[in-house]
N, C-alpha and C positions, 0 to 999 in steps of 0.2 A: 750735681752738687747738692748735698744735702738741706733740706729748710726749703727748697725752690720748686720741689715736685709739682704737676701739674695737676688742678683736683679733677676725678676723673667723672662725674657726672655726666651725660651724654648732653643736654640742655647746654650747662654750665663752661661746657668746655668747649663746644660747638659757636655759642655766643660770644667767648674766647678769642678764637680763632677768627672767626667774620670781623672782630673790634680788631686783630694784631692786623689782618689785611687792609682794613678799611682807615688805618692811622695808620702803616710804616710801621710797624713794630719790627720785622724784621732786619736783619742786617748781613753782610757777610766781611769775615775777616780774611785776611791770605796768608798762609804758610809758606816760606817760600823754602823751595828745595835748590842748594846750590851744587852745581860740580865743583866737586874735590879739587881736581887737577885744575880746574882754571880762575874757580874763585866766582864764578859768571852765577847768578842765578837762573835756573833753567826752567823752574817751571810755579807757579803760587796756586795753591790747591784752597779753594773758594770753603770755608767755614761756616756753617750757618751760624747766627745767634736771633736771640728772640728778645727783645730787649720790653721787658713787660712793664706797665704801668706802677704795679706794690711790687712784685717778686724782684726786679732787677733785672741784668741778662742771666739767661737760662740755656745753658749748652743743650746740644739738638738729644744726646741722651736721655734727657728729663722729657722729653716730648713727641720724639720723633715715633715714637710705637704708638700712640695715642692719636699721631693726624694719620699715620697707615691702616689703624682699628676704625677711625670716625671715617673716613675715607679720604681726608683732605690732601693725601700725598700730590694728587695729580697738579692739582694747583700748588702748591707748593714748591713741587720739581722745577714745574715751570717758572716760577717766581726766581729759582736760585740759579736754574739755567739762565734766562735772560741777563739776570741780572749781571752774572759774571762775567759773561758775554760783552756785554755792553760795557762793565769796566776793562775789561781785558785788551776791547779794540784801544782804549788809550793807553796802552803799554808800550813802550818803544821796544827794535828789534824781535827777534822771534819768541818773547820767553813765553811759555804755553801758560791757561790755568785747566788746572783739574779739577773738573765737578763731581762728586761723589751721585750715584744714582742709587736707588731701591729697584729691585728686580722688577718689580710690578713697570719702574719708567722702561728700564731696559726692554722688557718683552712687550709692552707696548711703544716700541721704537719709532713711531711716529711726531713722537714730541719731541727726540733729541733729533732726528733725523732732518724733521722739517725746522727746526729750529737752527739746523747749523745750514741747510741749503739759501736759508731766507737771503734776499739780496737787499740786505739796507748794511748801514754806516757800522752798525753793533756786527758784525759779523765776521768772526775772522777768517785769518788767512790757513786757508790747509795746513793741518801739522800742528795750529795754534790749541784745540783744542783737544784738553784730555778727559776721554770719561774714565770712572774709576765704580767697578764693579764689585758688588760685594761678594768672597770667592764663593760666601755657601749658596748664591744662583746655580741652580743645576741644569745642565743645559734639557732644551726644551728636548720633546719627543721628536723623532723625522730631523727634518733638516733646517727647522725654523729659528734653533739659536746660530746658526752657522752660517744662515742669511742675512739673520739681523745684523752679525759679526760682518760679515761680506758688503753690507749694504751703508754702514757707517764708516769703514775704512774706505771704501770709495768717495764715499765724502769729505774726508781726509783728516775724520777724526779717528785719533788716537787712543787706544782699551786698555787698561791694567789693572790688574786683580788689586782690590786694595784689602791692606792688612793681609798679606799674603801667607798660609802659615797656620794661621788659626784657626781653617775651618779643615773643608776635606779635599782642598786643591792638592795637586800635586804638581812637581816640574812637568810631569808629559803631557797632563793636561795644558799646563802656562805653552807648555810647546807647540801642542796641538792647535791651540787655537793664536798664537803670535799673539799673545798679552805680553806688557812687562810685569814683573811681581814688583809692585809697590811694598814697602813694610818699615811700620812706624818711623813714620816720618812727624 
């Protein structure tokens, strides 16, 4: 959104970020994706927003390259995983939410991975869980994106290219690895 850019000083933007965690600035909204045929919403795809003190909310484009550059993705990931999580378990019936990841969470799979094993109350049910991958992740070298791949389906969460299309994905690849192609939704 134009007028709401984030100022990019390393200092300024860092002190930022510690004031959005340290007060709840963040938030998250849900999209929900319904089946056509049934009318049933099937799954609500968790949205960050930044809801800032002067600027207003600030969609994650105004920002989101700036906590990947300052490094604050890791913490952040996990603030949007939990949190979804944790709304998600009060949803009735099976409808999934989708959390969008940054390649950096996905090859270190230990924050989604141990996040969806944890056994507390926030936790869902196998299948409830969808991560959404951004397609220009390339997979790793050897055999370590095919495990990571292997090692969160066994946990019984659910992988889909998001924005399918726009980068260098292609169907054999969506094939090869048993993703769904999400695309704008």
């Amino acid at each position: 959104m134009p007028g709401k850019q984030i100022v990019v000083g390393t200092a300024h933007f860092a002190s930022e970020m510690a004031r959005a965690f340290s007060d709840a600035e963040f938030s998250l909204v849900y999209q929900p994706m319904i089946d056509l045929h049934t009318g049933r919403i099937t799954t609500c795809e968790a949205l960050l927003r930044w809801n800032h003190p002067s600027r207003g909310v600030i969609l994650p484009g105004n920002f989101v390259s700036l906590v990947e550059e300052f490094g604050f993705m890791p913490r952040l990931g996990r603030w949007v995983l939990h949190a979804a999580l944790a709304e998600a378990a009060t949803w009735p019936g099976g409808t999934r939410v989708a959390v969008n990841i940054s390649a950096a969470q996905f090859l270190a799979r230990r924050s989604c991975a141990s996040r969806a094993r944890r056994p507390d109350d926030r936790k869902p049910r196998p299948g409830r869980l969808e991560l959404e991958v951004a397609e220009t992740i390339q997979p790793l070298p050897g055999n370590a994106f095919l495990r990571t791949l292997h090692q969160l389906r066994c946990l019984g969460v659910l992988l889909s290219i998001d924005d399918f299309g726009v980068g260098h994905s292609s169907f054999v690849s969506a094939t090869r690895f048993r993703l769904r192609q999400n695309q704008n939704r």
